[in-house]
C-alpha positions as CSV (number, residue, x, y, z in Angstrom):
1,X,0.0,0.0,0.0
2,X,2.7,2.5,0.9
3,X,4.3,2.2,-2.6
4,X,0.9,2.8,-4.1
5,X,0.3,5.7,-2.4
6,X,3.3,7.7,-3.1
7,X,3.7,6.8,-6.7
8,X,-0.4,7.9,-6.8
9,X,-0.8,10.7,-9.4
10,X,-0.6,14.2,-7.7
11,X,1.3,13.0,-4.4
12,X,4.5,14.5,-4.5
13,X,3.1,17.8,-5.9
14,X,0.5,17.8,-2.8
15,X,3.1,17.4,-0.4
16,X,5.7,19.9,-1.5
17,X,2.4,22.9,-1.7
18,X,1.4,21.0,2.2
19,X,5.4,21.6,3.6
20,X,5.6,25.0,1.8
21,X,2.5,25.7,3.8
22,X,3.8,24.6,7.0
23,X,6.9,26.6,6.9
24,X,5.2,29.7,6.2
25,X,2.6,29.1,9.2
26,X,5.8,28.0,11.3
27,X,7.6,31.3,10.5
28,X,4.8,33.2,11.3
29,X,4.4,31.4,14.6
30,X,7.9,32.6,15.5
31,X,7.6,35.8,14.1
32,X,4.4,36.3,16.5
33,X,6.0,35.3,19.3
34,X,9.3,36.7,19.1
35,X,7.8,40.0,17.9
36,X,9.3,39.6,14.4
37,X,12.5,41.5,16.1
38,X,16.4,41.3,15.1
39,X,16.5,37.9,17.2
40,X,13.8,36.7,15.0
41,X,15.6,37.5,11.7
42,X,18.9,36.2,13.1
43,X,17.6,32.7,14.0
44,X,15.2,32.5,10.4
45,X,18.4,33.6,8.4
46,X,20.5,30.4,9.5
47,X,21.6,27.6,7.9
48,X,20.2,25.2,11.0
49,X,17.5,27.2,11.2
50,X,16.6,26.4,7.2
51,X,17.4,23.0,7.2
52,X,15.4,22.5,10.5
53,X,12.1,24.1,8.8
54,X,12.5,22.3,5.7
55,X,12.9,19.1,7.4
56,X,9.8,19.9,9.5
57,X,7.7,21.2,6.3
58,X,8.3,17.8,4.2
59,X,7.5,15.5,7.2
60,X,4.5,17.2,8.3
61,X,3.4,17.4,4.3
62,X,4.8,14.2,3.8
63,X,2.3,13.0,6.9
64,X,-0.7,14.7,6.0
65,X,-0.5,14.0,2.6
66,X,-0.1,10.2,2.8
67,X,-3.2,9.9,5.2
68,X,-5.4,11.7,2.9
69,X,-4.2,9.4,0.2
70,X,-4.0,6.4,1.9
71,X,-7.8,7.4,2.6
72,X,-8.8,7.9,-0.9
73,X,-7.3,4.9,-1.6
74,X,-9.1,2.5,1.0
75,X,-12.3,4.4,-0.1
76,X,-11.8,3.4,-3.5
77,X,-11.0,-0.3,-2.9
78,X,-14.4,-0.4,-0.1
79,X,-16.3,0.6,-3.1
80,X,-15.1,-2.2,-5.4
C-alpha cells in the first residue's frame, strides 16, 4: 500500500504545496512570538535554522499528505 500511495498521481506535488505551507505558518508562529525583532531575523536567516524548517515542512506534508491518500485509496477499494 505504501508504494501505491506515493507513486499515486498528484502526491509529491501535494506534499511539497502542504510543507511549503507549513513553513510559512511556522515562520509566522515565530515571528508572532518573538515579535518579528532582530532575534527573530537572526535565527530564520541560518543555515540550522533552514534546514530545520525544511525538514519539519516535508515530514509534516509528507504525513498529512499520505493519510489523505491512503484514505482515498481505501475508499476506493471499499467501493469495489
Amino acid at each position: 500500500m505504501f508504494t501505491r500511495v506515493i507513486t499515486h498521481k498528484g502526491f509529491w506535488k501535494s506534499v511539497v504545496i502542504l510543507s511549503l505551507i507549513y513553513m510559512v505558518v511556522l515562520i509566522l508562529v515565530q515571528g508572532i512570538s518573538l515579535g518579528f525583532s532582530e532575534i527573530f531575523l537572526e535565527r530564520v536567516t541560518t543555515f540550522k535554522s533552514i534546514i530545520t524548517l525544511l525538514g519539519a515542512g516535508l515530514i509534516c506534508g509528507f504525513a498529512i499528505t499520505y493519510a489523505k491518500f491512503w484514505r482515498k485509496l481505501k475508499e476506493q477499494d471499499y467501493r469495489k
